[in-house]
PLY file of the C-alpha trace (Angstrom):
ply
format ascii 1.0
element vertex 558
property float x
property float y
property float z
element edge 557
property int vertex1
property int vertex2
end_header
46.37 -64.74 1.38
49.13 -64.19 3.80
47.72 -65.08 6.89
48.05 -67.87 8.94
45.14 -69.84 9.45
44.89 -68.59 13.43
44.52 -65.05 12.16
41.86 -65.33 9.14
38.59 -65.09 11.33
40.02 -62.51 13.37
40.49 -61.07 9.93
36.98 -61.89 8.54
35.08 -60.51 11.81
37.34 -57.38 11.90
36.17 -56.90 7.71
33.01 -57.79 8.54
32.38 -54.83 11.42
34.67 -52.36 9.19
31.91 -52.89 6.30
28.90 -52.86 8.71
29.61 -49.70 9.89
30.02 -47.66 5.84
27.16 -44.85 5.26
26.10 -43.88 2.01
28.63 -40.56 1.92
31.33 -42.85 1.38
32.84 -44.69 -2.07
31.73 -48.45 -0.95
34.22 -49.89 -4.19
37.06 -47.93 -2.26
36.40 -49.70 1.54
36.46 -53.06 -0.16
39.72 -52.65 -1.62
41.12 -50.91 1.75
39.10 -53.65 3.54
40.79 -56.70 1.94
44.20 -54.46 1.87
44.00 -53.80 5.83
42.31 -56.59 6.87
43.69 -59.56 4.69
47.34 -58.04 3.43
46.39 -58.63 -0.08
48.66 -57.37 -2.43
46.97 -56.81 -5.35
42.73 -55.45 -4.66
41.08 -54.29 -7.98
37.32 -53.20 -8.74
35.86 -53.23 -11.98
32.24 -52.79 -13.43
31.21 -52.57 -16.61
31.28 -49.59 -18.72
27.49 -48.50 -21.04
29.30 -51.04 -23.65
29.45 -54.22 -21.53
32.93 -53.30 -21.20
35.25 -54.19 -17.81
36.13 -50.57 -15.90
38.54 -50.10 -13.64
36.83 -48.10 -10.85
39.23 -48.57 -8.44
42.54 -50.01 -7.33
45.41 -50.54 -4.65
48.07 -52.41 -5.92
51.66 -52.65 -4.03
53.92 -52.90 -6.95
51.93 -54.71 -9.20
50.48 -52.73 -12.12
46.59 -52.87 -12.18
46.32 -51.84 -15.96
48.46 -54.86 -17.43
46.64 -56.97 -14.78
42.87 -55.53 -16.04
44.51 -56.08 -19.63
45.43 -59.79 -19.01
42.14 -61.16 -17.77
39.65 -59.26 -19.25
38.03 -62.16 -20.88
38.10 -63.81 -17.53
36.00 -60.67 -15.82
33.79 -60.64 -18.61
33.21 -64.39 -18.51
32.56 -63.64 -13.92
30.39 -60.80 -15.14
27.82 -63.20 -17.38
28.12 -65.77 -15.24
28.06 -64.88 -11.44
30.96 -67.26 -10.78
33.83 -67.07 -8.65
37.68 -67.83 -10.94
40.67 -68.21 -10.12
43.72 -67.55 -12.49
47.79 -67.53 -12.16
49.68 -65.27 -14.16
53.78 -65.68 -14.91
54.33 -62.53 -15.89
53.96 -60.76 -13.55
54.22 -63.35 -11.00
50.46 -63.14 -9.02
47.83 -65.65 -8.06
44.26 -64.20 -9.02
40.29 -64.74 -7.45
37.70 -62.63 -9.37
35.03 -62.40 -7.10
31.83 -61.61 -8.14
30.19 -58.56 -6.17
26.19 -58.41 -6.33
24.26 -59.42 -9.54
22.37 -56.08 -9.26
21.94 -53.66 -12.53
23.19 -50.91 -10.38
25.66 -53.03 -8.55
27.03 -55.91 -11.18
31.06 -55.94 -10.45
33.84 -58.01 -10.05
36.97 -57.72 -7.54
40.09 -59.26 -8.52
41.75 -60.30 -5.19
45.40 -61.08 -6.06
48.97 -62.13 -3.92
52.24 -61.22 -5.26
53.27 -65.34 -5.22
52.69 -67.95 -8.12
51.04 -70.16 -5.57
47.51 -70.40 -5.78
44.92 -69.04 -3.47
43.77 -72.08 -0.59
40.24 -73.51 -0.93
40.32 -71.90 3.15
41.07 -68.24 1.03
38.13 -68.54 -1.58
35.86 -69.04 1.39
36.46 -66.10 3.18
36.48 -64.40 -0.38
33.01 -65.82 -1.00
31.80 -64.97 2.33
33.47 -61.14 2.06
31.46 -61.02 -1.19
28.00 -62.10 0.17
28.46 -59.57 3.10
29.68 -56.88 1.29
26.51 -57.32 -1.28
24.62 -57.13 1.61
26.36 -53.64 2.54
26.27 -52.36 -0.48
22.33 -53.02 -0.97
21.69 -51.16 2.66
23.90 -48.23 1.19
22.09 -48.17 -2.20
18.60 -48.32 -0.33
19.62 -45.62 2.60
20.61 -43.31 -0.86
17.53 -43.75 -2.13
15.31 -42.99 0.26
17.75 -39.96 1.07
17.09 -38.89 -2.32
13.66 -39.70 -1.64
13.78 -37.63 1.56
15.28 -34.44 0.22
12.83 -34.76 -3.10
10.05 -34.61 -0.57
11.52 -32.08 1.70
12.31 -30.25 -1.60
8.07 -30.62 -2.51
7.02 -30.00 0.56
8.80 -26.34 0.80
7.80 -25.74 -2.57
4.44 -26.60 -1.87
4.80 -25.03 1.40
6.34 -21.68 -0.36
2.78 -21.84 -2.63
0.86 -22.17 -0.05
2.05 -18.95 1.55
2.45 -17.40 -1.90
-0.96 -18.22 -2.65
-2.24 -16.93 1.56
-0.66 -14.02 1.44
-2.15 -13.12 -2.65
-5.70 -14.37 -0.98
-5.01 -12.04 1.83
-3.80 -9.05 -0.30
-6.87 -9.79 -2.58
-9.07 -9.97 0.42
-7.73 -6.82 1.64
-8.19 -5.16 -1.78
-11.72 -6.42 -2.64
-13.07 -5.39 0.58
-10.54 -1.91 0.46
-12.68 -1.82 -3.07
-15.76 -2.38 -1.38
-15.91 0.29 0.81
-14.45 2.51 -2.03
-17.43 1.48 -4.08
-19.58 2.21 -0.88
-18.10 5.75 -0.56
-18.62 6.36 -3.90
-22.20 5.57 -4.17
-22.82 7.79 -1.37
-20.82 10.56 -2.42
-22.49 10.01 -6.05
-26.07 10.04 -4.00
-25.45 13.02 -2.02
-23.97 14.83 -5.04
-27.39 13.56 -6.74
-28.93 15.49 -3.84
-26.88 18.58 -3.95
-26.91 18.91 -7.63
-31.02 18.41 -7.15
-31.17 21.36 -4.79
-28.65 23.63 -6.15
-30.53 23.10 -10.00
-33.99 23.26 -7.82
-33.07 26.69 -6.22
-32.22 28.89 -8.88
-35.41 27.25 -11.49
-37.49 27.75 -7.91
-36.41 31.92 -8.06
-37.03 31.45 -11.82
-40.29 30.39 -12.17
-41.52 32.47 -9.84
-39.96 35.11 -11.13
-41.89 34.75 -14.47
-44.74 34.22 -12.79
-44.46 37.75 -11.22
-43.71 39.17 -15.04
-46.51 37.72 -16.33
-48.61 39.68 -13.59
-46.84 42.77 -12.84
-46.62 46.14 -14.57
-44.48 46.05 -16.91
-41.29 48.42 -15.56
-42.92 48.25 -12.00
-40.85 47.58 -9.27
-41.88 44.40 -8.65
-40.93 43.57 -12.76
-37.53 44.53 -12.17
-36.91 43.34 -9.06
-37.83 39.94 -10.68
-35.78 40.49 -13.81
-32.63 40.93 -12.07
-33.29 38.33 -9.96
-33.49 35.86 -12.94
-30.43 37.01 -14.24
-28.65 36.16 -10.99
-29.88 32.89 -10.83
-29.37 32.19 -14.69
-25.20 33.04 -13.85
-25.96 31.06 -10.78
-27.03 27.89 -13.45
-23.93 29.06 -16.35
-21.61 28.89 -13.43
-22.59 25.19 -11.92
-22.51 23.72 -15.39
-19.20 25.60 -16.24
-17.85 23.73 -12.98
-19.20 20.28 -13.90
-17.75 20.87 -17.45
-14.05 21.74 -16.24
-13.85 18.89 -13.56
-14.59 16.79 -16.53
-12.12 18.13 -18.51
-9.67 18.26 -16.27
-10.31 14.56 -15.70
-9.63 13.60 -19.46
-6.79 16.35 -19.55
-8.99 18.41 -22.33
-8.12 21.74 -20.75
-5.60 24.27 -22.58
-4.24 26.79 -20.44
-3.54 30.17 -22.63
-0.75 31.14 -20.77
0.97 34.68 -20.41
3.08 36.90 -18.24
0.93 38.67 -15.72
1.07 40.25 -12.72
-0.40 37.91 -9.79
-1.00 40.92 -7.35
-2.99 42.57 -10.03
-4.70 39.47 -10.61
-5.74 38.84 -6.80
-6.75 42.55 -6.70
-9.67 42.39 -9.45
-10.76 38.88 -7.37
-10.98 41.14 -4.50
-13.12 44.02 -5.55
-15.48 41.43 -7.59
-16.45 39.59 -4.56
-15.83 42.58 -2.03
-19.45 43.84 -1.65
-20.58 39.67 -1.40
-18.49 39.40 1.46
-19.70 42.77 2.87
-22.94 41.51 2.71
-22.30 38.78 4.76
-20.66 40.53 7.69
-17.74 38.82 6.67
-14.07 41.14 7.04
-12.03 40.66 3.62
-8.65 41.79 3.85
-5.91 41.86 1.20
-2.24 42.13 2.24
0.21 42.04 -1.00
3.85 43.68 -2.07
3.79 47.00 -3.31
5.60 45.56 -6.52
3.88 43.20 -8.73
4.53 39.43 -9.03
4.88 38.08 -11.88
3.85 34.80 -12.81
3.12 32.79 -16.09
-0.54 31.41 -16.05
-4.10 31.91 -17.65
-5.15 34.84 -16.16
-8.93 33.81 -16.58
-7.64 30.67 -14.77
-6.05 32.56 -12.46
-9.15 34.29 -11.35
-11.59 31.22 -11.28
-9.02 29.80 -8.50
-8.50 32.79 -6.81
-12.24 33.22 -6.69
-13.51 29.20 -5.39
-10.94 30.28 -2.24
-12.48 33.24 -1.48
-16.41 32.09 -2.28
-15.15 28.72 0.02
-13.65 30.78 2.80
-16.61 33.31 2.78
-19.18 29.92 3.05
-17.62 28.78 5.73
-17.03 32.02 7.51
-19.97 33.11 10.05
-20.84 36.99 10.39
-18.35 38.36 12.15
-15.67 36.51 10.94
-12.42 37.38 8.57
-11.00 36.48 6.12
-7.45 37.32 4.81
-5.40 37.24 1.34
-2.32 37.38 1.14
0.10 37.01 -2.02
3.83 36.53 -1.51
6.91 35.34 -3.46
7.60 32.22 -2.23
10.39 30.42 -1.59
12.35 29.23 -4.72
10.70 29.50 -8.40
7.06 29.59 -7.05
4.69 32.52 -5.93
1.98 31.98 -2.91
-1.61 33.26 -2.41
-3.02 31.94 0.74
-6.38 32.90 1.97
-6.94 32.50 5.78
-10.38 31.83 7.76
-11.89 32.30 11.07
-14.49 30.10 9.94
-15.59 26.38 11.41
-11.88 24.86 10.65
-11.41 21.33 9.66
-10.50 17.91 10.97
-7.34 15.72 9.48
-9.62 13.16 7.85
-11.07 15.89 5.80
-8.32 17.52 4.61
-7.22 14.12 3.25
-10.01 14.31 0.78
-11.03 17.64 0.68
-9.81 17.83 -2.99
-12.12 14.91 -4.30
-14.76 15.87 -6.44
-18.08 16.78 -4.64
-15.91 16.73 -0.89
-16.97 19.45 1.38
-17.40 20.33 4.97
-20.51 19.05 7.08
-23.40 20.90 6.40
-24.51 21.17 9.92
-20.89 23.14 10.47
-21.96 25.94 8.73
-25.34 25.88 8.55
-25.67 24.28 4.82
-23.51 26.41 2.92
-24.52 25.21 -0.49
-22.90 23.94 -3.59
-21.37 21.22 -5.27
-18.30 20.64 -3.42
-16.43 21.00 -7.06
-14.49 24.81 -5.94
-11.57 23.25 -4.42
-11.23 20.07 -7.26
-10.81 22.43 -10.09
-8.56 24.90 -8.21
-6.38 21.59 -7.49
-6.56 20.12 -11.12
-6.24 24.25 -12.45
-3.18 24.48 -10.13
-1.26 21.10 -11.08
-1.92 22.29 -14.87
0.28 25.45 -14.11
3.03 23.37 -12.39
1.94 24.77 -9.22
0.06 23.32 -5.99
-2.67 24.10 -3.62
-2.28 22.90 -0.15
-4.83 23.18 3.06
-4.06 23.38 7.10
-6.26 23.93 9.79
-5.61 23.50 13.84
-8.85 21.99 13.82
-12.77 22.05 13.83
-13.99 25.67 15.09
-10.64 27.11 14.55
-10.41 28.33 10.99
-8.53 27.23 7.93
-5.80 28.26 5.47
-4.95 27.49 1.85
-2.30 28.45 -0.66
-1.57 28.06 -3.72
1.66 28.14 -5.48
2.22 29.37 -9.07
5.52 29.35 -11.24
6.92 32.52 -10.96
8.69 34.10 -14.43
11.45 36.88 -14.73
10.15 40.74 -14.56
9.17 41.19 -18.26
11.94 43.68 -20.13
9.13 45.84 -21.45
5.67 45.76 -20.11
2.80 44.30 -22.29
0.25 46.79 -24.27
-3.21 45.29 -24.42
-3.98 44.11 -27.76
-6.60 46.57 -29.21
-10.17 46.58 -29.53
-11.25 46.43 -33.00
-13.39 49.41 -33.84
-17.15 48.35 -35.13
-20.71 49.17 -34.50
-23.35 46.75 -34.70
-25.37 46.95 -38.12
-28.18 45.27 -39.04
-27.82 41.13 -40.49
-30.06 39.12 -42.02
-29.56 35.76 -40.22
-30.94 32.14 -40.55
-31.03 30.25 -36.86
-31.27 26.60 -37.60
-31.92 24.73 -34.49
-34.42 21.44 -33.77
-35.22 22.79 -30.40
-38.01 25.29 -30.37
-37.50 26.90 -27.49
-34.10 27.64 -28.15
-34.52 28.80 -31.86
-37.37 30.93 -30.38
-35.34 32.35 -27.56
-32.06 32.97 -29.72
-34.61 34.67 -32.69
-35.94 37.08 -29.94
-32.59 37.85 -28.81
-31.02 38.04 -32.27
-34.33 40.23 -32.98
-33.68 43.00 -29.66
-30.24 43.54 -31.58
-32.11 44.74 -34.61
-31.40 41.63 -36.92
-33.59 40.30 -39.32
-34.13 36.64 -38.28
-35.57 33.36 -39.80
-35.37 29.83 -38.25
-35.70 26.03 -39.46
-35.46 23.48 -37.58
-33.85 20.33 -39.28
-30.84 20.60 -41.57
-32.55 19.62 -44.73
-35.61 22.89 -44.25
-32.99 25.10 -42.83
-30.45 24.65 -46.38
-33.78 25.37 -48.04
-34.28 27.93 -46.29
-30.64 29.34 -47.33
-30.61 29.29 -50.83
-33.95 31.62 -50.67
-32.68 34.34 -47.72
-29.16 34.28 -49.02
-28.58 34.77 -44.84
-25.24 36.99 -44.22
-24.93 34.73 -40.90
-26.05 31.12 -39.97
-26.26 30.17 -36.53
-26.32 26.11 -36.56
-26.91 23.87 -34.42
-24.49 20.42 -34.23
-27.05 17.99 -33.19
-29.66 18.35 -35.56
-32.56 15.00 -36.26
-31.55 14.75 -39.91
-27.63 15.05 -40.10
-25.46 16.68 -38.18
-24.17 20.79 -37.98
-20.73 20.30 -39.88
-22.60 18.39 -42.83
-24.99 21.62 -43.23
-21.32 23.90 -42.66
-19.75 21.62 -45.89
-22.67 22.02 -47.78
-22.65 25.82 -48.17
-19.52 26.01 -48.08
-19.51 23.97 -51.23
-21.78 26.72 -52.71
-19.97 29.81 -54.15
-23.04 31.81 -53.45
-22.57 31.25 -49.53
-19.18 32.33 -49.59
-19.13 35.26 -48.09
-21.60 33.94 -45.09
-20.38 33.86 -41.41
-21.13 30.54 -39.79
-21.84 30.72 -36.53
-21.55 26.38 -34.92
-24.20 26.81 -31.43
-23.45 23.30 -29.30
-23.84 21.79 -26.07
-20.20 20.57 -26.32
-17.07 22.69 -25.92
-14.09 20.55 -25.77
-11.46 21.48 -28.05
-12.11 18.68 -30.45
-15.51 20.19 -30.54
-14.27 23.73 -31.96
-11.28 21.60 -34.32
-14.45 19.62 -35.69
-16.58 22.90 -36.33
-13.61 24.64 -37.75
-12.65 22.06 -40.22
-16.02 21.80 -41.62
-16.36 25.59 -42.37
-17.63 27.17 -39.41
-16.48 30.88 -38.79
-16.79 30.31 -35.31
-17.50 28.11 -32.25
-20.19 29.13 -29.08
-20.34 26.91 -26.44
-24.72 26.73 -25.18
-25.80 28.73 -23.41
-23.90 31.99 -24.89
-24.03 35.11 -22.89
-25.79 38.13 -24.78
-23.62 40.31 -24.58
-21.09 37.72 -26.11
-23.63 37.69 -29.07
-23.82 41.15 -29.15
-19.93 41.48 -29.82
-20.07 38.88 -32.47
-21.77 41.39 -35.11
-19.15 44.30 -34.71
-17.94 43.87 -37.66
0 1
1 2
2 3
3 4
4 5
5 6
6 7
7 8
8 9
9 10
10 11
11 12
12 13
13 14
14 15
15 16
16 17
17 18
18 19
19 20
20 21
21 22
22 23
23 24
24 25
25 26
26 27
27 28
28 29
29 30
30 31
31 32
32 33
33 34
34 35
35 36
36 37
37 38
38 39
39 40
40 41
41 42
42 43
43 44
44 45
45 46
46 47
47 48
48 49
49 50
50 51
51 52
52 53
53 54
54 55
55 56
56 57
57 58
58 59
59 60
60 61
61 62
62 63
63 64
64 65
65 66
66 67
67 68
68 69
69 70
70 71
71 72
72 73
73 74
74 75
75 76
76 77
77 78
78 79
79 80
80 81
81 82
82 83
83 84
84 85
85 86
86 87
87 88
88 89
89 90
90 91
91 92
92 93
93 94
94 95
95 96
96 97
97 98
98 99
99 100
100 101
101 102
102 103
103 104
104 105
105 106
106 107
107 108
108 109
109 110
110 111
111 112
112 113
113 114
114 115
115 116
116 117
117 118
118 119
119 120
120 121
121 122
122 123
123 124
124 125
125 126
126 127
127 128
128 129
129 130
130 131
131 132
132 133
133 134
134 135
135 136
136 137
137 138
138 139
139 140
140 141
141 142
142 143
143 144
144 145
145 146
146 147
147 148
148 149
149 150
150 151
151 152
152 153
153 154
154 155
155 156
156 157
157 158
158 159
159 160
160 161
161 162
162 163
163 164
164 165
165 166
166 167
167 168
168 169
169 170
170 171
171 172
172 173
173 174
174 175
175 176
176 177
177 178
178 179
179 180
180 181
181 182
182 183
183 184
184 185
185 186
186 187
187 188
188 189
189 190
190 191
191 192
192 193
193 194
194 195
195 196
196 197
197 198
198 199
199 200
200 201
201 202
202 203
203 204
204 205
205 206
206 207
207 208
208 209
209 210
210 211
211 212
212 213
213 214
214 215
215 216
216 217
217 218
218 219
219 220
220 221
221 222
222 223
223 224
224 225
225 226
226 227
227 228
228 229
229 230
230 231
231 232
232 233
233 234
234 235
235 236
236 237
237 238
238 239
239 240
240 241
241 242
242 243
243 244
244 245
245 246
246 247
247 248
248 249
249 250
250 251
251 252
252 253
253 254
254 255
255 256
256 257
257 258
258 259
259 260
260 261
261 262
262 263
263 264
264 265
265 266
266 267
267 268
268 269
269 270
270 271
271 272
272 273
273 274
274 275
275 276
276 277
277 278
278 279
279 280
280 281
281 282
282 283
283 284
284 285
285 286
286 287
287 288
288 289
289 290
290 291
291 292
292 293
293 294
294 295
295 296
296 297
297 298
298 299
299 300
300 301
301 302
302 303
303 304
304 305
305 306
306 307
307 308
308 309
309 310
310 311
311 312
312 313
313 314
314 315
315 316
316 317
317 318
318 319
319 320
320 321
321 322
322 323
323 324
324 325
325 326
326 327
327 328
328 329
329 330
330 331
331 332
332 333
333 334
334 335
335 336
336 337
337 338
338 339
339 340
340 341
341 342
342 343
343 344
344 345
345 346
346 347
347 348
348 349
349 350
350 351
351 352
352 353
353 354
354 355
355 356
356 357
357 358
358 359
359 360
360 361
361 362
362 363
363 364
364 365
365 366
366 367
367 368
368 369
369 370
370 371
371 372
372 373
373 374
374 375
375 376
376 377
377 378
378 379
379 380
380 381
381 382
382 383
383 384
384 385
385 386
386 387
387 388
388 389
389 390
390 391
391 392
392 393
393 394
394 395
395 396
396 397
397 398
398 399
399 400
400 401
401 402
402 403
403 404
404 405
405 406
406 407
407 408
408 409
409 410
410 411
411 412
412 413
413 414
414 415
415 416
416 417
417 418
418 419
419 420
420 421
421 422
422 423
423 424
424 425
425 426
426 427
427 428
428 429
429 430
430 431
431 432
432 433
433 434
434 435
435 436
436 437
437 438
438 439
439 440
440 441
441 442
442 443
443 444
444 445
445 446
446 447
447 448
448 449
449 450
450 451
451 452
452 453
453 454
454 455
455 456
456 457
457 458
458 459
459 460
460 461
461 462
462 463
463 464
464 465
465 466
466 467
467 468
468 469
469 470
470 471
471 472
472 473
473 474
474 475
475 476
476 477
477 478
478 479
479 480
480 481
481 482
482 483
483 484
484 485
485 486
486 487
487 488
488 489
489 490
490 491
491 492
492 493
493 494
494 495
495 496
496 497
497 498
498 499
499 500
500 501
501 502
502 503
503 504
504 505
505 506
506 507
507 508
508 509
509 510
510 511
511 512
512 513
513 514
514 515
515 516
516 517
517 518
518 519
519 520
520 521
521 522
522 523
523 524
524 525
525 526
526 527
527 528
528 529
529 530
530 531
531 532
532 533
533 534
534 535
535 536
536 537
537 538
538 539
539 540
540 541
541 542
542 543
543 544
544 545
545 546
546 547
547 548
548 549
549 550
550 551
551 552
552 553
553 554
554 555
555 556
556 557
């Protein structure tokens, strides 16, 4: 080296401090080379390590004038040979004119390397040189193993810091899903617990409203059996049992729609019609109830119709739960008003306004949920199922329409309207399709029907119409029965012990001399599937149980 001798452990303590103070963000093959370039005035400072091969690599260099490649070329048996054996050489080259020490660098896997330390004079390095060399080495090792250690347990560090906020991120992750799922379960709970007592208390309701109506019933036979027959007292009693036999028709029709509205089974039979019409007939059919009842009914429409496309039958049963609701919660005294509007936009309005006991907020959240209704002790246990307002929603959103309900609040009345499409006023007005001219004639009939009372009661009815009548009452006695009475019309029952209704419909149909019979399917179900099923196995037509009379009587006018 080019030093004089005063200067070399000024040299070596200045190296020494420049090397203690490298971190592990910095190249530590790069400081050597600048360290024994600053520090010593070397001329020539190379760094190799070996490649995957076993090969020497030049990593890095600082050379003044010399060139490191031819050097690296020239003595790359010697670097090998420092490599293997951990020792420190010493070579002088001619050409180009250099003195050479190839120091080994730490033994390490990671670390193995060897720096060629070279002067730009043929003059070999001084034993005083290799020392310092040797000494550089062991302290640079020592540098190199503190950076290599301080990497890893940075690595270390930020894998752990890396965990612990993934972890950490879980952790939340999985809180917050406990917390939602807490939240849920116990928002679950109390919708379970809500249900069960809304299914209780509709248990209750339906028990009294079925109760009531068999309670005027039976008593009313009981008065038949004993009374004169046209006295007073007789029919008094028989009117009364119709009423409450519409009463019982009209809460199973409601628990038949709601379900059938829930499973989207309901087929609107839609048509141009006049709304204010409509409204009109709902009127005068429940004008002498709410009469009765010291209630004021008051109808307020255009003097031009509105026309809207809906089922008009549909159309009624919502226009009617409004008023029957507003007239149960309306005390004597009280009003109620109708109005029917065109709306704003594409949609028509009927709203019917109360005096009546009014409603708080938390009801009309819910008020059109299945078996929801006002607190009985608010108007003095008004009665039914709490279905009126459902359907009318489920009717209403089957139109394309909407109901909607307001009140300022309890004791201050109520108001709901409902919106229906409106349609364009019809070019020519509609004629009513006519009524088929017939009078009833005498039929012979076969009833087949497992439930006696029910054959019985349908024979007797069948019988006041002037038919001739037979019943059996499994499917096997009742196609006996058939191929002896040759019946013009069979009245069968689907759910027979033996087989079912459209098995006894294929079967005579599959007999020529049936042919001309009118089947006549009698069920508890009425879902259009129900009347698809009966149809395709050869039934004439489809009655829903129980079938009014006078819907019976209609059926033979022909």
């Amino acid at each position: 080296m080019s030093l004089p001798a005063s200067e070399r452990l000024t040299a070596v303590l200045r190296a020494a401090q420049y090397l203690g103070t490298l971190t592990p963000q910095q190249d530590p093959w790069a400081e050597l080379a600048h360290a024994l370039e600053s520090f010593f005035r070397c001329d020539l400072a190379l760094i190799v390590r070996p490649d995957g091969d076993g090969q020497p690599r030049l990593v890095h260099a600082f050379t003044r004038g010399i060139p490191a490649e031819e050097i690296l070329r020239l003595t790359q048996e010697e670097v090998r040979a420092v490599l293997e054996t951990g020792f420190l050489g010493t070579q002088t080259l001619a050409a180009p004119a250099c003195s050479l020490v190839f120091l080994p660098l730490p033994r390490d896997r990671r670390t193995a390397a060897v720096a060629i330390v070279g002067q730009a004079v043929a003059e070999p390095f001084t034993r005083e040189d290799l020392e310092i060399l040797l000494a550089l080495g062991g302290l640079f090792g020592n540098v190199v193993a503190r950076i290599e250690t301080e990497r890893e347990l940075r690595d270390h560090q930020q894998t752990l810091e890396s965990l612990v906020a993934r972890r950490t991120a879980e952790l939340e992750q999985t809180n917050a899903r406990l917390v939602r799922e807490s939240a849920e379960r116990r928002a679950s709970e109390a919708a379970l617990k809500q249900a069960d007592q809304r299914k209780n208390e509709f248990i209750a309701v339906l028990s009294h409203e079925l109760r009531t109506p068999l309670a005027a019933v039976s008593n009313s036979m009981f008065i038949l059996e004993h009374a004169a027959p046209g006295s007073d007292q007789a029919l008094r009693s028989q009117a009364l049992i119709g009423r409450q036999v519409t009463q019982l028709f009209r809460l199973v029709d409601d628990l038949l729609d709601v379900t059938r509205i829930t499973h989207n089974k309901i087929q609107l039979q839609r048509q141009r019609m006049d709304l204010v019409q409509a409204v009109r007939e709902s009127v005068e059919d429940q004008f002498d109830a709410f009469q009765a009842s010291g209630v004021r009914l008051t109808f307020e429409a255009p003097d031009r119709p509105v026309w809207v496309l809906a089922d008009p039958a549909r159309v009624a049963q919502m226009v009617g739960n409004l008023l029957t609701n507003a007239g149960k919660f309306t005390g004597r005294d009280g009003a109620v008003t109708l109005q029917v509007q065109p709306g704003d936009g594409h949609l028509a309005v009927v709203s019917v306004a109360d005096t009546g006991v009014g409603m708080d907020p938390e009801l009309i959240g819910r008020l059109f949920q299945p078996f929801e209704q006002a607190e009985r002790s608010l108007a003095g246990n008004p009665g039914g199922l709490g279905l009126g307002l459902a359907l009318t929603k489920g009717l209403a959103e089957l139109h394309g329409g909407r109901i909607t309900a307001s009140s300022p609040g309890l004791g201050q009345g109520s108001r709901f309207s409902l919106a229906l499409p409106m349609v364009a006023h019809p070019d020519q007005p509609r004629e009513a399709a006519p009524v088929p001219a017939g009078r009833l004639r005498r039929h012979r009939i076969l009833v087949i029907e497992d439930n006696l009372d029910a054959a019985l009661t349908l024979r007797l009815l069948l019988e006041h119409f002037g038919h001739e009548v037979a019943t059996a009452h499994s499917a096997r006695t009742g196609l006996e029965r058939a191929k002896v009475l040759r019946p013009e019309v069979v009245f069968c029952d689907i759910g027979l012990p033996d087989t079912d209704g459209y098995s006894v419909a294929r079967t005579l149909r599959s007999d020529p001399q049936f042919e001309p019979a009118y089947l006549v399917a009698m069920t508890g179900y009425g879902q259009d599937e129900d009347k698809r099923r009966a149809l395709e196995a050869g039934f004439d037509r489809h009655l829903t149980k129980p079938t009014d009379p006078a819907e019976l009587e209609r059926l033979f006018t022909f």
